[in-house]
N, C-alpha and C positions, 0 to 999 in steps of 0.2 A: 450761940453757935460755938462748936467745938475746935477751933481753928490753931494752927500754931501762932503764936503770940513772940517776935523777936526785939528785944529791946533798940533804939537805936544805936548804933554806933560802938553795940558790943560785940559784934559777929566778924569775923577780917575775915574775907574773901578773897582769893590772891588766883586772879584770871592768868594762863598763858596759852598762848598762841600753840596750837601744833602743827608742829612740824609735818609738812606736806612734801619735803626736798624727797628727794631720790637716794637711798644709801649709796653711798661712795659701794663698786668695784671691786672685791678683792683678785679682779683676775684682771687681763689684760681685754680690749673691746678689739673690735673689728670693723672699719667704716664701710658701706655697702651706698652704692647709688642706685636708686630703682627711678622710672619713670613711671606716671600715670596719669589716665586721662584726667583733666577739668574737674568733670564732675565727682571724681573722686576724692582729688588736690581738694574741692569746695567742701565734702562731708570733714576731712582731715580740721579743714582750717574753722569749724563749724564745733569738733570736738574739741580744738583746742581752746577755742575763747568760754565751752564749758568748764573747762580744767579738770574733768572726769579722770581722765586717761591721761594728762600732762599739759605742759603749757607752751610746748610747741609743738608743732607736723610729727619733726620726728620722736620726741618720746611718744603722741600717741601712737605711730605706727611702730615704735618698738614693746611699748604696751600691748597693743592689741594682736603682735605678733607672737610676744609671750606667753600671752592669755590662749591664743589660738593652736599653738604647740599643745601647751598642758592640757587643753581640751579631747585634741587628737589622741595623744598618748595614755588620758583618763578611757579613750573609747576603744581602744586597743585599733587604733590605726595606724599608728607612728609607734614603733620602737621605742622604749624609754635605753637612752645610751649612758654608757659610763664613763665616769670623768675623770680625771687626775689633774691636779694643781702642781706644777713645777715649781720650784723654789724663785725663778724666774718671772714668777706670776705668768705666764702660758698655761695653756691648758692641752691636753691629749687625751684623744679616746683610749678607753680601757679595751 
């Protein structure tokens, strides 16, 4: 049989972790409080112990808010808007 053949202890493998974190921000955020029902709150806390979309409530609901935008805006239902970045890090419509 034609198989690869590696001698022991001659080969270094050098595993590392990847990085799953969130990029840091180049702009300033904005805190928003929303309510919802239960069964909502349960899907949210359901996504997050998957770690799909994040690893708490609110990155997956700012995940799947972002994802939901760019979806719209890919389907010509949402405006795509313009941005400017302040030297302040704020941000303004163009």
């Amino acid at each position: 049989m034609g198989g690869l053949r590696l001698k022991p202890g001659y080969y270094r493998v050098k595993l590392t972790p990847k990085s799953m974190a969130r990029p840091n921000n180049t702009v300033g955020t904005s805190s928003m409080t929303i309510s919802v029902a239960p069964q909502i709150r349960q899907y949210l806390l359901d996504l997050t112990a998957k770690g799909t979309f994040g690893n708490t409530p609110q990155e997956v609901v700012r995940s799947l808010v972002s994802s939901s935008i760019q979806r719209l805006i890919s389907a010509k239902q949402l405006e795509e808007r313009k941005w400017r970045v302040l030297e302040d890090g704020t941000v303004e419509v163009i």
